[in-house]
C-alpha positions as CSV (number, residue, x, y, z in Angstrom):
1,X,93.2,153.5,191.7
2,X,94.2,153.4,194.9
3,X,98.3,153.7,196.6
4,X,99.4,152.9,200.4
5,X,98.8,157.0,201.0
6,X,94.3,156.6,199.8
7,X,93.0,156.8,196.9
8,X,94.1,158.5,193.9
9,X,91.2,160.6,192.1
10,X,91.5,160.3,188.2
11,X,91.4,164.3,188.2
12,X,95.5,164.9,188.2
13,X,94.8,168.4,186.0
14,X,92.6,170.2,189.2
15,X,93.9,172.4,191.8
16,X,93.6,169.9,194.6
17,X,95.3,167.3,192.9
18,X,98.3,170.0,192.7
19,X,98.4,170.1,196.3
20,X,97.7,166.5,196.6
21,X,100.9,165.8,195.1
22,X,103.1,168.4,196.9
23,X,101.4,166.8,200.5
24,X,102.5,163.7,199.0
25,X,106.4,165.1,198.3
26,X,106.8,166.2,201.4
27,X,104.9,163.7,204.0
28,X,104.3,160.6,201.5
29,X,103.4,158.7,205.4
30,X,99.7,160.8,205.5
31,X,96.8,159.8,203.7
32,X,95.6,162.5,201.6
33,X,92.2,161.0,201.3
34,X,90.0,162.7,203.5
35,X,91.8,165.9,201.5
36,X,90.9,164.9,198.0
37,X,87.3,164.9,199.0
38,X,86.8,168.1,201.0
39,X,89.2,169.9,199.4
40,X,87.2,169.2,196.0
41,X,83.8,169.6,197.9
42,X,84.9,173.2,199.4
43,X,86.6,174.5,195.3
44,X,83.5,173.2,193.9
45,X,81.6,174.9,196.1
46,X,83.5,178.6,196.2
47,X,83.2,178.4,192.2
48,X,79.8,177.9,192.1
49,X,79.1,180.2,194.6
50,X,81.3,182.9,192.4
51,X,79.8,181.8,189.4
52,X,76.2,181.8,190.9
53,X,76.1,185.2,192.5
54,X,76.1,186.7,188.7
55,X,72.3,186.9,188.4
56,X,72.0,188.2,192.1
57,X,74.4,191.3,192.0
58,X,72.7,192.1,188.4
59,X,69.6,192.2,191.2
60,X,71.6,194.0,193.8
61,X,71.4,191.3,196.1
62,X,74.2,188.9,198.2
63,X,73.7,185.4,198.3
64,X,72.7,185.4,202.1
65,X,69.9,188.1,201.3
66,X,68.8,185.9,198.2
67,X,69.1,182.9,200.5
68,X,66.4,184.9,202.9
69,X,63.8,185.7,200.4
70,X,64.0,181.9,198.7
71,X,63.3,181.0,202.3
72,X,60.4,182.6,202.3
73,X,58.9,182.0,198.8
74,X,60.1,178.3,199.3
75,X,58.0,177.9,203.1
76,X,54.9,179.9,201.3
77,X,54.5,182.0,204.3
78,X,55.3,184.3,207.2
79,X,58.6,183.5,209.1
80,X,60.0,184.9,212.5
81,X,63.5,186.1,212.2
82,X,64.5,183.3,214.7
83,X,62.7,180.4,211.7
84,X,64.8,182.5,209.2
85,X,68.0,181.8,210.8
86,X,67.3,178.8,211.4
87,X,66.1,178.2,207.7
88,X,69.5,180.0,206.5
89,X,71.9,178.6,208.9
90,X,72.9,182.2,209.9
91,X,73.0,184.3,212.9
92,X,70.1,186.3,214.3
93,X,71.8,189.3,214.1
94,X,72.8,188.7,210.5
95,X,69.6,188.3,209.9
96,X,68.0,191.3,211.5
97,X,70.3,193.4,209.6
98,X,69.7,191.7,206.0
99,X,66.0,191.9,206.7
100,X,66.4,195.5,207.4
101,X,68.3,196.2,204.1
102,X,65.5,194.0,202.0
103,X,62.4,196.3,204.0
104,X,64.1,199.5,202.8
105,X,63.7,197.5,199.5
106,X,60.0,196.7,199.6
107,X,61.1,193.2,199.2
108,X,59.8,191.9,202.6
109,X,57.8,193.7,205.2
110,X,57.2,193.1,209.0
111,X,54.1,192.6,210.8
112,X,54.1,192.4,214.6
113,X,52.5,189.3,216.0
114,X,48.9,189.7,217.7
115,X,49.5,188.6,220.7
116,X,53.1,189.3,221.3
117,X,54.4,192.4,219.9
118,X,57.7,191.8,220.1
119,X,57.5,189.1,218.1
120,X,58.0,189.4,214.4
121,X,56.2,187.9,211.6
122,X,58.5,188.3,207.9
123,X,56.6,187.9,204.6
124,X,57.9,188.7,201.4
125,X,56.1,191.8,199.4
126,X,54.7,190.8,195.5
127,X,58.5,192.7,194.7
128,X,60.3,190.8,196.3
129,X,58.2,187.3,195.1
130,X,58.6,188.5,191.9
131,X,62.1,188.8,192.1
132,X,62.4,185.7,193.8
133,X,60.6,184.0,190.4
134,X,62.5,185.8,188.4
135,X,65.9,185.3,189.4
136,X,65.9,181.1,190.1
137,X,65.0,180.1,186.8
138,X,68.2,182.0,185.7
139,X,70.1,180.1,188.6
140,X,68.4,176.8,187.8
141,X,69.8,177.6,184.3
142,X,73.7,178.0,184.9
143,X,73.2,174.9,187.2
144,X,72.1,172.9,184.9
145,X,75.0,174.0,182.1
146,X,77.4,173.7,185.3
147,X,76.4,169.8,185.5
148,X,76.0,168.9,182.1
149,X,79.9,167.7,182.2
150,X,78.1,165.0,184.2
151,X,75.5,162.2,182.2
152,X,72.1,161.8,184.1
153,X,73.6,158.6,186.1
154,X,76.3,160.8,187.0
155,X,74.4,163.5,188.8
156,X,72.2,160.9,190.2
157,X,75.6,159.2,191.7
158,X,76.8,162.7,192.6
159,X,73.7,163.9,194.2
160,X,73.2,160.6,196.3
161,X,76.9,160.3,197.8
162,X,76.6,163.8,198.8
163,X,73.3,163.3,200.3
164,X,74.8,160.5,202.2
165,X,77.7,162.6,203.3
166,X,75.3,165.6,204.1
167,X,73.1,163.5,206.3
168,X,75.6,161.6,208.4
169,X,77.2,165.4,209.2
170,X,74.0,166.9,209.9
171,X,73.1,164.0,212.4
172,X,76.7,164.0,213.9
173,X,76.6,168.3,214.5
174,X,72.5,168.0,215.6
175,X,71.7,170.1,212.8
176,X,67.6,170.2,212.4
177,X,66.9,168.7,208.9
178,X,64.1,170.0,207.1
């Protein structure tokens, strides 16, 4: 359904729908579109990301230190800190200083680079690759129980409109896909 302010999301009983409607009291001339979309995108997102850190501080970990060591278990090898950055849309220096908390760990080590010592190679350490394995399937797990409010079709629907979106924003910033 749509009305002359956008489209109106069958959803009235969520938070952005709340604010939706008290947008629409007080300036019923703006379309709340664009709103109903992010707005739902960006509360999905911060519950899931609540939700999700569960299994990681049981592991003593934040989700941008997690985020490093799946990088490196994911890629199967050594990364520079620049790579990791890059591979966890963070800054260098938040990554030099996460790195530095997961070596105290043993989960990663460093090894300087042959022929350029002040370049860094990162590799995770069998701790922290067993952590790594231990920890997504647990992840995977509340994912899965997370979407099941959506059939197969539905995920499939989800998953390709947000791929859509992802892409177009990606291309339009000049982020490097992977």
């Amino acid at each position: 359904m749509t009305t002359e302010n956008g489209p109106v999301a069958g959803h009235g009983g969520d938070t952005v729908a709340a604010v939706v409607r008290q947008w629409r009291m007080v300036r019923p001339d703006i379309d709340t579109g664009p709103m109903e979309v992010i707005g739902r995108i960006n509360r999905c997102a911060a519950l899931l990301q609540q939700a999700e850190d569960a299994p990681l501080r049981r592991a003593g970990l934040t989700r941008a230190e997690f985020d490093l060591l799946g990088a490196l278990r994911r890629t199967g090898h050594e990364l520079t800190p620049g790579e990791l950055a890059r591979e966890t849309f963070s800054s260098g220096a938040a990554v030099t200083k996460r790195l530095k908390l997961l070596q105290e760990r043993e989960l990663v080590e460093r090894r300087a680079d042959a022929r350029d010592r002040r370049v860094a190679h990162v590799g995770l350490t069998d701790a922290g690759r067993d952590l790594v394995d231990a920890i997504l399937p647990e992840q995977l797990a509340y994912e899965t129980v997370v979407l099941s409010v959506l059939d197969g079709a539905g995920q499939g629907q989800l998953s390709g409109l947000l791929g859509e979106l992802l892409a177009q924003l990606e291309g339009r910033l000049g982020v490097r896909r992977g």
